[in-house]
MARFIMAR-518578 format. One record per residue (C-alpha): x, y, z; residue in three letters. Coordinates in steps of 0.02 Angstrom, whole numbers, padded with zeros to 5 digits, always signed. Each point is the difference from the previous one (the first is absolute). Layout:
N
XYZALA
...
end
This chain:
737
-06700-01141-11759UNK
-00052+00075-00161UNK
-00177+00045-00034UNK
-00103-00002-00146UNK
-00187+00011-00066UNK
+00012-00170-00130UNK
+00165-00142-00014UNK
-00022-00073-00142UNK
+00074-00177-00022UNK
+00059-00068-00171UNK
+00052+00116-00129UNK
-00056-00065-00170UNK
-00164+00044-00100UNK
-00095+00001+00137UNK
+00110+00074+00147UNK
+00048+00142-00130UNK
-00173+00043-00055UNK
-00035+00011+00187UNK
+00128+00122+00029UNK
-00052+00111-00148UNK
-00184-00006+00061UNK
+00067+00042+00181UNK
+00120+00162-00086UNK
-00079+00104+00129UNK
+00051-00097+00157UNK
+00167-00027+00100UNK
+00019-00179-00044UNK
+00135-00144+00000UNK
+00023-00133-00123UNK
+00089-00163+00044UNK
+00052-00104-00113UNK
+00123-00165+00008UNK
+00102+00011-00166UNK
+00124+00120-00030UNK
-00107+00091-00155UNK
-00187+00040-00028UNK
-00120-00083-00141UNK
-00046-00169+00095UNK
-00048-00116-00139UNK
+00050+00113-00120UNK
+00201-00043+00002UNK
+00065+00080-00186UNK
+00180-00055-00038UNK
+00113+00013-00130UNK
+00068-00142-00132UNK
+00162+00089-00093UNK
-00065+00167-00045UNK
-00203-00054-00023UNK
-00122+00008+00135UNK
-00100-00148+00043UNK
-00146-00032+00137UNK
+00057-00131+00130UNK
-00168+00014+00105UNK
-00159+00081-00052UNK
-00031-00014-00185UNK
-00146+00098-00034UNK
+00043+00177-00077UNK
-00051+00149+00136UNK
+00038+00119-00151UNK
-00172+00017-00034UNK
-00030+00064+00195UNK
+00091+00182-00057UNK
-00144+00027-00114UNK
-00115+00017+00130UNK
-00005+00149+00152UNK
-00098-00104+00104UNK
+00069-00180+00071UNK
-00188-00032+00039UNK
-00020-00006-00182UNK
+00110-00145-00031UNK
-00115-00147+00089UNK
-00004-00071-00196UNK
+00161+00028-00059UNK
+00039-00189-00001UNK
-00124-00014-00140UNK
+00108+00153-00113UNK
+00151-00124-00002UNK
-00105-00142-00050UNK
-00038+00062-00178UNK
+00020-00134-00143UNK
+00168-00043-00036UNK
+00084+00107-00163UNK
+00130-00163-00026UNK
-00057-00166+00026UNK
+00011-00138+00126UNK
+00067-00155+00007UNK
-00126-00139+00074UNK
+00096-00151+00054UNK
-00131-00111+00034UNK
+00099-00182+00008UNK
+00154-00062-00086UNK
-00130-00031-00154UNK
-00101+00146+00009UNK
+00055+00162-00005UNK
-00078+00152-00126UNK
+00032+00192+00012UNK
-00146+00125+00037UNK
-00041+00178+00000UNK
-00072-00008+00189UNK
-00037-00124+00130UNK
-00210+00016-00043UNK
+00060-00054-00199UNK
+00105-00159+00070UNK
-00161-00044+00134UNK
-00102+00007-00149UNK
+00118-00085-00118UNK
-00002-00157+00123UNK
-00186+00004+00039UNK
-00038-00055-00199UNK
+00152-00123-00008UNK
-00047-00081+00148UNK
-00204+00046-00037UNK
-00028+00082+00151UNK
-00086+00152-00057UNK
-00112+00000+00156UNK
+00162+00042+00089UNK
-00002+00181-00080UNK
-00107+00055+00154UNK
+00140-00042+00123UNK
+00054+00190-00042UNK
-00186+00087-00036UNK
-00054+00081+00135UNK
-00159+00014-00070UNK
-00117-00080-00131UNK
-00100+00163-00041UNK
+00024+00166+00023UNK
-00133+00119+00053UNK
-00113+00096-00124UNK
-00161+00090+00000UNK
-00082-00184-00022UNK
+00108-00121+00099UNK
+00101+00010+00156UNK
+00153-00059+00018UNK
+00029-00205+00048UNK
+00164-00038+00091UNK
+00080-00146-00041UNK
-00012-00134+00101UNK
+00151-00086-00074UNK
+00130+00134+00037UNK
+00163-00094+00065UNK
-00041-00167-00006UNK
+00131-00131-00056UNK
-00109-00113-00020UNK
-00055+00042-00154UNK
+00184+00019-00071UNK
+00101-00120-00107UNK
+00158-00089+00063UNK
+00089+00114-00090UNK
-00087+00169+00030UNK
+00024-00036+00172UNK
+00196-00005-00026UNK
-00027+00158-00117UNK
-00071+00065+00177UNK
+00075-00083+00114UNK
+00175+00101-00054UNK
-00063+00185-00051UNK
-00091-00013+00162UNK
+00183+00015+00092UNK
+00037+00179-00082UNK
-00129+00083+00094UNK
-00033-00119+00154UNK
+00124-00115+00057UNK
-00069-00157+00080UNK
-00109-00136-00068UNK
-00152+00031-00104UNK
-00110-00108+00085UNK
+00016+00095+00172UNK
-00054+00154-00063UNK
-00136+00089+00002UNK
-00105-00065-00155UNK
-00058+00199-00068UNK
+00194+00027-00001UNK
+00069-00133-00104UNK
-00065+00049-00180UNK
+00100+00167+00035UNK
+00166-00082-00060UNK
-00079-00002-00161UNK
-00049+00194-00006UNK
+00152+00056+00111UNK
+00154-00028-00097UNK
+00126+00115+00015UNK
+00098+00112-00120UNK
+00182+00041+00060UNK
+00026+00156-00116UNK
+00067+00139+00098UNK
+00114+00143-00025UNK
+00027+00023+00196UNK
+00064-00131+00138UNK
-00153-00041+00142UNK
+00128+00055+00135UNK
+00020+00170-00100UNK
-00187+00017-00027UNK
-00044-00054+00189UNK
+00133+00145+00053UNK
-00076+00120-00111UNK
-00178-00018+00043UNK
+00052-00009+00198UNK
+00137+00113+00049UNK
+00032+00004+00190UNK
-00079+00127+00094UNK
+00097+00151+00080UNK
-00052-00062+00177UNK
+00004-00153-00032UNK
+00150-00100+00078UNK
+00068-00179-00081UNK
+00080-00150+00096UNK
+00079-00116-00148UNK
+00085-00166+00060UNK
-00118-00014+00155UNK
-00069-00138+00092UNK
-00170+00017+00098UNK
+00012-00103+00155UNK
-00191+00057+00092UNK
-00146+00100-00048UNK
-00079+00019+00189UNK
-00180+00124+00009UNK
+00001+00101+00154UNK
-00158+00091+00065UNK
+00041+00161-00113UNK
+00144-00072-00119UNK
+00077-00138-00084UNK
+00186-00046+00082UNK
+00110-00039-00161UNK
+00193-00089+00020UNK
+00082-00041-00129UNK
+00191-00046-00027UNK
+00111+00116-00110UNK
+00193-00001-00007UNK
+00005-00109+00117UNK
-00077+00111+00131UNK
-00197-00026+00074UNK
-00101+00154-00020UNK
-00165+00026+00066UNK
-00122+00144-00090UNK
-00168+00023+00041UNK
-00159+00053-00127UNK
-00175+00055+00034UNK
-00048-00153-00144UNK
+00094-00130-00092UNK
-00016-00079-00172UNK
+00082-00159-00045UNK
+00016-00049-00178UNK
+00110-00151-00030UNK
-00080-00188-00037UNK
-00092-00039+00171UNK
+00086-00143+00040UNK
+00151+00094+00007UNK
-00040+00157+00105UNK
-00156-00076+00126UNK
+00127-00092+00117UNK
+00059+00132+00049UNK
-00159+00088+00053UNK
-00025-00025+00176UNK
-00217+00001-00026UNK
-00085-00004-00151UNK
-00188-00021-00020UNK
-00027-00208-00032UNK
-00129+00050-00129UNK
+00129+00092-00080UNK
+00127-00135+00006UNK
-00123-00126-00024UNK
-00035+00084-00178UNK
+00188+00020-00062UNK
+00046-00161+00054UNK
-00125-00073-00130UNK
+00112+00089-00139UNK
+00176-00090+00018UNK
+00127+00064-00133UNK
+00091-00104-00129UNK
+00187+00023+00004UNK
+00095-00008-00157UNK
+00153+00031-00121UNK
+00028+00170-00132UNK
+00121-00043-00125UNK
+00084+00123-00139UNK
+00107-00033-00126UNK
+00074+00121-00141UNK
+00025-00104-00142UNK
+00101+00082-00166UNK
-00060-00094-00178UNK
-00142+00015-00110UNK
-00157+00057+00115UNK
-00140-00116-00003UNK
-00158+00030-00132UNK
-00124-00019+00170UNK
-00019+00110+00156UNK
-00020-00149+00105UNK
+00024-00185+00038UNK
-00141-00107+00097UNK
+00039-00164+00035UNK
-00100-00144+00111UNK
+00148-00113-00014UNK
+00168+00097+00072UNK
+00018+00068+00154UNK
-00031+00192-00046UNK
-00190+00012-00046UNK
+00040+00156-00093UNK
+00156+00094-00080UNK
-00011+00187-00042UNK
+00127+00071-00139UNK
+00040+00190+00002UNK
+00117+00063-00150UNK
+00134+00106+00086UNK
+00075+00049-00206UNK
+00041-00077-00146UNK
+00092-00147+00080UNK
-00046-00018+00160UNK
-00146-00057+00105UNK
-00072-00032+00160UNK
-00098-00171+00069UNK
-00100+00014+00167UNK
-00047-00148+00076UNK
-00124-00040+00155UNK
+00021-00157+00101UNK
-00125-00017+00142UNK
+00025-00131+00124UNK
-00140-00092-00036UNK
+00097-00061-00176UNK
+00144-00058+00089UNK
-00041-00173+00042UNK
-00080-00024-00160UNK
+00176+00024-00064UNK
+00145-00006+00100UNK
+00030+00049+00175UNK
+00073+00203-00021UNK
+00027+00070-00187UNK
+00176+00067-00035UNK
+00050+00127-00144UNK
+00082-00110-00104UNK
-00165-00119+00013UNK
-00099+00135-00052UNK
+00113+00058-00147UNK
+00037-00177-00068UNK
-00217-00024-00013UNK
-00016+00173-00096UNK
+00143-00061-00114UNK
-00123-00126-00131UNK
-00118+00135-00029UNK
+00138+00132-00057UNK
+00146+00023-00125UNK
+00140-00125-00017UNK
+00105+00168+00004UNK
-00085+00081+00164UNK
+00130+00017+00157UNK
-00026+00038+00174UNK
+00086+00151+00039UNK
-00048+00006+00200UNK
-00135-00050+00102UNK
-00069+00039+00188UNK
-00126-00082+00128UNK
-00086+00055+00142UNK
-00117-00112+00105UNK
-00141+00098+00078UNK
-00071-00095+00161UNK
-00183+00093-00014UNK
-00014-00007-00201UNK
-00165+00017+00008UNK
-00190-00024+00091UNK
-00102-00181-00009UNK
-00200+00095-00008UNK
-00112-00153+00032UNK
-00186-00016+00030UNK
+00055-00013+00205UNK
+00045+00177-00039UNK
-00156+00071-00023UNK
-00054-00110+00134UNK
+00069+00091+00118UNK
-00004+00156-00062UNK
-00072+00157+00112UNK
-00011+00167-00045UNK
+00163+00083+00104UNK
+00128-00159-00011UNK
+00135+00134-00031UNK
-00028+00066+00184UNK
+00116-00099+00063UNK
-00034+00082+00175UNK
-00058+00171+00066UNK
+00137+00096-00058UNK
+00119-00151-00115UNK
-00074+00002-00153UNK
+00052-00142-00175UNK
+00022+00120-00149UNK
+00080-00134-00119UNK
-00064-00070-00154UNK
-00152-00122+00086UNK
-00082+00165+00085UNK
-00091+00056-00114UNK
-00062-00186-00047UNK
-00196-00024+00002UNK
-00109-00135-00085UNK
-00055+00158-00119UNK
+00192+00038-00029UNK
+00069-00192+00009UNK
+00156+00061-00137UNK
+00083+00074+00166UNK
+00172-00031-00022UNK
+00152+00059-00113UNK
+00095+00155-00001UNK
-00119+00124-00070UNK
-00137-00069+00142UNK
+00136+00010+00124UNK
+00031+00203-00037UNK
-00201+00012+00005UNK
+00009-00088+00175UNK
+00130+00119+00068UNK
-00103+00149-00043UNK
-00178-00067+00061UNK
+00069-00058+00159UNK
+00106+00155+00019UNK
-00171+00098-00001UNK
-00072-00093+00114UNK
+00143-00001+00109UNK
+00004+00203-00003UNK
-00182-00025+00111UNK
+00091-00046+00141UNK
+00148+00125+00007UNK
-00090+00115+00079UNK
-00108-00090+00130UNK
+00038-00080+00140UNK
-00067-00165-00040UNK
-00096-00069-00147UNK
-00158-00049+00077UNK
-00047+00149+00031UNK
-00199-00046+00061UNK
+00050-00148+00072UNK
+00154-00002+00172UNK
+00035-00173+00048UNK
-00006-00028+00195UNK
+00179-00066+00068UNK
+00027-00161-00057UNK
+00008-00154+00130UNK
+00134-00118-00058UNK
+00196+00015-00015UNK
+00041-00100-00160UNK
+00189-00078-00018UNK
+00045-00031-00180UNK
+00112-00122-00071UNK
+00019-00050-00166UNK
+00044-00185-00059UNK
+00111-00023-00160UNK
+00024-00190-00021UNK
-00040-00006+00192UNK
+00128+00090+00066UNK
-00094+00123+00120UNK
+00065+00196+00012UNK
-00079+00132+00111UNK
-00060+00166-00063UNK
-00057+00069+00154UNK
-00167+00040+00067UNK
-00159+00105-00042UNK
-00177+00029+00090UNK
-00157-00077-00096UNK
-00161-00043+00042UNK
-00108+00155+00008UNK
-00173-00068-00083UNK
-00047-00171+00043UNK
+00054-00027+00185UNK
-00104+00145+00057UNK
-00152-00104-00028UNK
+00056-00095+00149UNK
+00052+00179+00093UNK
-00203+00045-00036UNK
-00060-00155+00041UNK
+00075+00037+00172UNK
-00009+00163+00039UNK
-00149+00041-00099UNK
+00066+00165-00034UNK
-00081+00119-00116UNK
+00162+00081-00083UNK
+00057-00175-00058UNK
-00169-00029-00076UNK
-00014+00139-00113UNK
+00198-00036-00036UNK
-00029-00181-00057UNK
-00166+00076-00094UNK
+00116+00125-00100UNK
+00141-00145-00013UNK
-00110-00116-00115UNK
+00062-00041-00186UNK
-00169-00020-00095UNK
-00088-00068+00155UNK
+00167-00110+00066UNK
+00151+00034+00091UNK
+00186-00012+00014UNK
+00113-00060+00098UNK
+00100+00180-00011UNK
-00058+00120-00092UNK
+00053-00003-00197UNK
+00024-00197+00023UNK
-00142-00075-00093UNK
-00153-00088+00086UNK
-00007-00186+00053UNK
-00113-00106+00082UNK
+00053-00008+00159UNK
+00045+00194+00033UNK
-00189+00025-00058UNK
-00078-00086+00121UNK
+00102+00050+00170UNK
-00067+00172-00072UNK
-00167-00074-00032UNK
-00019-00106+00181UNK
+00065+00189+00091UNK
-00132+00081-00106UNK
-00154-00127+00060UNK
+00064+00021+00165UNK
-00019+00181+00002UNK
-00201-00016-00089UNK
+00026-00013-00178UNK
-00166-00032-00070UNK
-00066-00158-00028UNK
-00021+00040-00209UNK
+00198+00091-00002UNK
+00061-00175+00068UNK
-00083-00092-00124UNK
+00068+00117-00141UNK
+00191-00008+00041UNK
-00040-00194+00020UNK
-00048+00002-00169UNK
+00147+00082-00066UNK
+00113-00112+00076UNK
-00092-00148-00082UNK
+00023+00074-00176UNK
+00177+00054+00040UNK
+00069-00157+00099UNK
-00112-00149-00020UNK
+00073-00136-00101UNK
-00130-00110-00093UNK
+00106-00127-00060UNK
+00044-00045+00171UNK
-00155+00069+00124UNK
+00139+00083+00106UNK
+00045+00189+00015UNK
+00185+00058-00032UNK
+00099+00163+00077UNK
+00008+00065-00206UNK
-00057-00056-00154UNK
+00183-00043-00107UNK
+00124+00011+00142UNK
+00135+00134+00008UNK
+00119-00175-00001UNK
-00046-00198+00010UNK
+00033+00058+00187UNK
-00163+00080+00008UNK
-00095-00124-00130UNK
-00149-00130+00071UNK
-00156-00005+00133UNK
+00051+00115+00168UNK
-00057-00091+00141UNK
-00007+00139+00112UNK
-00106+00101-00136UNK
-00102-00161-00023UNK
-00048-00021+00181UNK
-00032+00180+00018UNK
-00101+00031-00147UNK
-00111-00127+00006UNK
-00040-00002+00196UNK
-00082+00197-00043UNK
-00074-00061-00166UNK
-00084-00135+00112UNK
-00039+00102+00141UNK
-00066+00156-00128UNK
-00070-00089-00127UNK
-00160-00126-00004UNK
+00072-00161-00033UNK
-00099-00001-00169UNK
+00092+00157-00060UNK
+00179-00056+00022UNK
+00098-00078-00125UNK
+00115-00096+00130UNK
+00033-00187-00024UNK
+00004-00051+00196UNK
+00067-00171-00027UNK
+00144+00062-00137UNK
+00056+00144+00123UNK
-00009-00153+00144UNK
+00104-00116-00088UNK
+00128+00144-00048UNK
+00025+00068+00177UNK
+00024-00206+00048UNK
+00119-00013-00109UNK
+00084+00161+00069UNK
+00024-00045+00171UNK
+00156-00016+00075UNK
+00095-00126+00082UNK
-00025+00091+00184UNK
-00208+00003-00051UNK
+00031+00209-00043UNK
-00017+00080-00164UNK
+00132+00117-00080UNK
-00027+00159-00113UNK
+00104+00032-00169UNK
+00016+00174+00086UNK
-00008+00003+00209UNK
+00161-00059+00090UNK
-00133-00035+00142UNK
-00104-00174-00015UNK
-00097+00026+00150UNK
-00067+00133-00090UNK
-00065-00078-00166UNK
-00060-00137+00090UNK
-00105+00124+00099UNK
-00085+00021-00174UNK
-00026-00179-00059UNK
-00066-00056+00171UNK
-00135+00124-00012UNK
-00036-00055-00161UNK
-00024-00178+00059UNK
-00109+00045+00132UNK
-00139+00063-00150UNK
+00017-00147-00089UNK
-00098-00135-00004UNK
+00042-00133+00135UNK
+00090-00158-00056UNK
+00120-00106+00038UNK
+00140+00087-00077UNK
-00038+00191+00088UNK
-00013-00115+00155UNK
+00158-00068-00015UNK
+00101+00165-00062UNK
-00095+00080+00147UNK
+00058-00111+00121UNK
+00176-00016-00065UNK
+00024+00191+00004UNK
-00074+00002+00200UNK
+00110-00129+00058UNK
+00145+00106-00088UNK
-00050+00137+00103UNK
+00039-00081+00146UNK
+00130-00096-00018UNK
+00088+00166-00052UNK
-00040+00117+00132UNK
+00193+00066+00068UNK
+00000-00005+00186UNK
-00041+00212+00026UNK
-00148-00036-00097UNK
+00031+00049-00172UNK
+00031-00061-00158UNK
+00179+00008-00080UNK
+00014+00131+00133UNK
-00087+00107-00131UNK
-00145+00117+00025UNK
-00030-00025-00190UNK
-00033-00176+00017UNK
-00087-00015+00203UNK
-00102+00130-00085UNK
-00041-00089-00143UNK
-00035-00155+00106UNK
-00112+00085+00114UNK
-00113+00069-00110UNK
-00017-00184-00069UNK
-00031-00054+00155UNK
-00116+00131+00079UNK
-00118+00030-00145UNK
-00044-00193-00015UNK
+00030-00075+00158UNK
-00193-00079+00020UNK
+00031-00081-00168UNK
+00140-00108+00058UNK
-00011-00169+00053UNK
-00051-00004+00199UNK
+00171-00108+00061UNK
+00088+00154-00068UNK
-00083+00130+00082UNK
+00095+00013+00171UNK
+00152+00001-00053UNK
-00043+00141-00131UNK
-00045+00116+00118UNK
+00143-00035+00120UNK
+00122+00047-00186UNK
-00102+00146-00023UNK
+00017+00082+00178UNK
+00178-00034-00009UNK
+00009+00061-00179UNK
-00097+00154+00044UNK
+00113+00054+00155UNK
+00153-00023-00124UNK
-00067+00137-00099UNK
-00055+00094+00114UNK
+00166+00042+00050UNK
+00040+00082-00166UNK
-00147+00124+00043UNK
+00104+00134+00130UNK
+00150+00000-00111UNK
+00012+00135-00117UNK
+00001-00125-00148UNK
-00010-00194-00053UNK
+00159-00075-00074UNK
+00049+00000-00159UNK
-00034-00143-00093UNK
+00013-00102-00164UNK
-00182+00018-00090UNK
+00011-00005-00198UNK
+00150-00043-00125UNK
-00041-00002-00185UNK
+00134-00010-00162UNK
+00004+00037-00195UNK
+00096-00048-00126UNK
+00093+00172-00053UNK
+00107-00072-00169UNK
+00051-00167-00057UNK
+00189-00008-00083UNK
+00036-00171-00077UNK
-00136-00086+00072UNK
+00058+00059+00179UNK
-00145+00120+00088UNK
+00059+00125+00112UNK
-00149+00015+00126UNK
-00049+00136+00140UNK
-00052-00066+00155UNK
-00071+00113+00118UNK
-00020-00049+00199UNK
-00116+00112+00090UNK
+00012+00062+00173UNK
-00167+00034+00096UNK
+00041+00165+00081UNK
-00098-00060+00151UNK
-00184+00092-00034UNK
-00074-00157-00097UNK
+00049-00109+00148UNK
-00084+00134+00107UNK
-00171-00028-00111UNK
+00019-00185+00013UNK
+00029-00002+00167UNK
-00151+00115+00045UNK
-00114-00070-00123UNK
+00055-00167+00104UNK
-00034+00048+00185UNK
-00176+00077-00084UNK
-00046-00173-00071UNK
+00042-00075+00162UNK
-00056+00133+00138UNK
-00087-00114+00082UNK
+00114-00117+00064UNK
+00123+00147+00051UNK
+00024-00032+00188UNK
+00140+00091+00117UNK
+00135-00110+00046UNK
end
């Protein structure tokens, strides 16, 4: 197996800025077509050269000795037109300007909308000795455009952004007005993108590869990938992935949720490039705009004296506005009006691009955190999106993308040389065995496995065991006072508070429990409906609405921490929820635990704190009478230590609470439950066992979602903790038999 320091997936702007940054390490780049340039695909129409993929000039890129010095390049080819444009409004209104800012302004005093000018200020003042400077509070709203302006809009807004206008982020849409591109060149992109990264001496190059995994070992990442027909397996100390997310993250075996979470909230647009050489007399204006064809905007280059060249864009989004899928002829007969009786088509060519371009919304910078790009400790996203931030929201294109590949390259270079990234921080082994599977229009296929858990289910493991090392562990572990579920996965609810419940086990002081209570109000609490929820905007409708296990186990240590006075719980909302959440067999089930037993562990001691009425009484009783109708003849529950354990700590901790008839026959089920476990107890391990399953939505292609489903695999140490937090709670009714 071949070894390197960084594989490097994808080899357009990105991938190849990447490699250059990386010139002094033995790397491999993979990438699936048979040539480099991604997105930028130059071809050839006769003799002239024409842009089939990225339009934007990178000509102006030579100019500069530093790539970091190109974050505003987008902005140099967005200079005022020298020609002028063609603004096809409607089939009655259509007028030529100088620039898209003229034609805005040209509609806001026919349509007398001159308040409409500050869709595209950023600010009202600017700052001087004697005033500051007052942002605009205006900036991108439609609201305040015509009909018409918002066609104007509406169409320019596809050059630079493909997708609708109103999903965007409302800072970026005046930017189609100020970001219009000029297509004069003198060099192809491809030729530019080869000049300004030329493949490193040790550097080796896998054209017309497929990846099939991208597994991280304890020291490495495990890379196979499909190549003339033949699997190949390499190995790198880091990896850096670069194509659209959707189209490289199924097949990462583990990526952070956070991470995924974020880049799932950017779909891309797919769409059509069209060019066509036309020979005739070359039109007066540089470019077409039109809110009534299916091209939003045409681009004319003059290739000599009789010749010229039309790109088109047709995102997606346009097609059912139109007709189903453009085709050339379509295209060429809708240009035909606008030029000379005597212009022919010489030749044309198409190419439909799946990931055109990103959708940035406001759910974006929702979920934004700092290191989205780490896709795990040692996979890292070095496309176009990584270097997004709300400060740096114009994150996409191909000059961003070549920024991307050198910033993440940099930070990549960190970890060559150390044997893992968190250097301060060395996770303790993690207690589950996850299977993966992904779903694409339900049809289930397995990845394999990989171990998780090595944060949250040690609260349990302190809880006990009460030992000291996993206290200062899960102390070092937090994320801004929370924790994980694995470490790099992003905090929830629940995985907090299994931490939090070890920590108050092992002393935590009274005014510590209060503060991580706290944060978990302001992080999880929903007001709107008086319930808590595992996160705030769900990494997929999957993980959306109230958590009843986080419900029940929040607010039984808010009540039991907190004066009544202080807490901001609505008893009788959180009673009706959890009634309504029972199921048919009187138990409650998580979102997240396989296990019932053990969730309704949770909401039973919740019950017990709240006020008596007839509704507790009658959950209460429904759940006891459960209990022992279930009981399996050797004295356990589904013949699972998970669930007898989960039962018995129910049972032991409240035992004088329940109703007197019951009381016999509750201690009979616990001795018998007890002597089940205690079996477990001179055997080197307990069995493994389903716990936890979670899933994500990793890409959605024509309204299918592909999905990840993970099924985890207690190793057998949680079901130790249960178990001997269980025979604790119940020591004394353990008898010899």
């Amino acid at each position: 197996m071949n070894s390197y320091d960084v594989i490097i997936v994808g080899g357009g702007c990105a991938g190849l800025s990447a490699l250059s940054t990386l010139a002094n390490y033995r790397t491999l780049l993979i990438e699936k077509n048979s040539s480099l340039g991604g997105r930028v695909n130059s071809i050839n129409l006769e003799d002239a050269s024409a842009e089939l993929g990225a339009l934007y000039s990178l000509e102006p890129m030579l100019q500069f000795n530093s790539i970091s010095q190109t974050a505003c390049l987008d902005n140099i080819n967005g200079n005022a037109q020298h020609s002028s444009i063609l603004f096809i409004i409607s089939h009655s209104l259509q007028f030529e300007s100088f620039s898209p800012i003229e034609a805005f302004d040209r509609l806001a005093i026919a349509n007398q909308s001159q308040q409409s000018t500050s869709f595209y200020k950023r600010v009202i003042k600017t700052n001087s000795r004697s005033e500051p400077t007052i942002t605009n509070p205006n900036f991108g709203r439609l609201d305040l455009l015509s009909p018409d302006q918002l066609s104007l809009v509406a169409s320019l807004f596809q050059v630079t952004h493909p997708g609708s206008i109103y999903d965007c982020i409302p800072s970026l849409r005046p930017l189609c007005l100020n970001n219009f591109p000029s297509l004069t060149r003198t060099q192809t992109n491809q030729s530019v993108l080869m000049n300004l990264f030329r493949v490193p001496s040790n550097a080796q190059v896998a054209l017309s590869s497929n990846i099939i995994s991208l597994t991280e070992l304890n020291s490495s990442v495990e890379v196979k990938f499909e190549n003339n027909d033949q699997c190949i397996s390499a190995q790198a100390k880091s990896v850096i992935v670069t194509p659209p997310p959707a189209s490289i993250f199924p097949f990462i075996k583990s990526i952070r949720p956070q991470s995924l979470n974020f880049y799932h909230s950017a779909p891309y647009i797919s769409g059509y490039s069209f060019v066509f050489l036309f020979i005739g007399p070359i039109p007066a204006q540089s470019a077409f705009v039109s809110s009534i064809h299916i091209w939003s905007v045409c681009f004319f280059t003059r290739v000599d004296d009789s010749r010229f060249i039309v790109n088109c864009y047709v995102p997606s989004n346009r097609f059912g506005q139109f007709s189903a899928k453009p085709s050339e002829h379509e295209l060429a007969s809708s240009l035909k009006p606008y030029l000379s009786d005597s212009c022919v088509l010489l030749q044309s060519r198409s190419k439909f691009w799946r990931y055109l371009a990103p959708v940035l919304s406001d759910l974006l910078v929702d979920r934004y955190f700092q290191e989205h790009y780490v896709l795990s400790n040692r996979i890292f996203y070095g496309g176009e999106l990584s270097t997004f931030t709300p400060d740096n929201l114009n994150a996409y294109g191909t000059h961003n993308a070549i920024k991307a590949g050198e910033t993440v390259a940099n930070f990549t270079i960190d970890t060559i040389s150390s044997s893992h990234r968190f250097i301060n921080f060395r996770p303790l082994p993690p207690l589950l065995n996850a299977h993966v599977f992904t779903f694409n229009q339900q049809i289930p296929k397995y990845l394999g496995s990989q171990p998780e858990g090595n944060v949250a289910f040690y609260g349990l493991l302190l809880s006990a065991f009460k030992e000291q090392s996993i206290k200062s562990y899960l102390l070092k572990a937090s994320v801004e006072g929370l924790w994980e579920y694995n470490h790099g996965f992003g905090v929830t609810l629940e995985d907090s508070l299994l931490v939090l419940e070890g920590l108050i086990d092992n002393g935590l002081p009274k005014h510590h429990i209060k503060r991580i209570l706290n944060l978990c109000i302001d992080k999880f609490y929903d007001t709107t409906t008086g319930l808590f929820v595992t996160v705030k905007k769900g990494r997929s409708s999957y993980w959306q609405g109230p958590s009843i296990h986080g419900t029940a186990q929040i607010s039984y240590l808010i009540l039991k921490h907190f004066n009544l006075s202080d807490s901001l719980l609505d008893s009788q909302k959180i009673l009706d929820f959890l009634s309504a959440s029972v199921t048919s067999d009187s138990l409650w089930k998580s979102r997240w635990f396989t296990n019932s037993y053990f969730t309704s562990f949770y909401v039973v001691r919740l019950l017990m704190f709240l006020p008596d009425d007839h509704t507790t009484y009658l959950l209460l009783s429904r759940y006891y009478e459960r209990i022992l109708q279930s009981q399996v003849s050797n004295g356990s529950w589904e013949d699972s230590p998970i669930s007898t354990s989960s039962v018995i700590l129910t049972l032991a901790l409240y035992h004088n609470s329940l109703p007197i008839t019951l009381s016999n026959e509750i201690k009979n089920s616990l001795i018998k439950a007890i002597n089940y476990l205690r079996q477990f107890q001179g055997q080197e391990c307990f069995p493994s066992e389903p716990l936890l399953y979670y899933w994500y939505d990793i890409s959605e292609i024509d309204d299918q979602f592909t999905k990840r489903f993970y099924h985890c695999m207690d190793k057998g140490r949680i079901s130790a903790a249960l178990a001997s937090l269980a025979l604790q709670s119940a020591s004394s009714y353990i008898v010899d038999k």
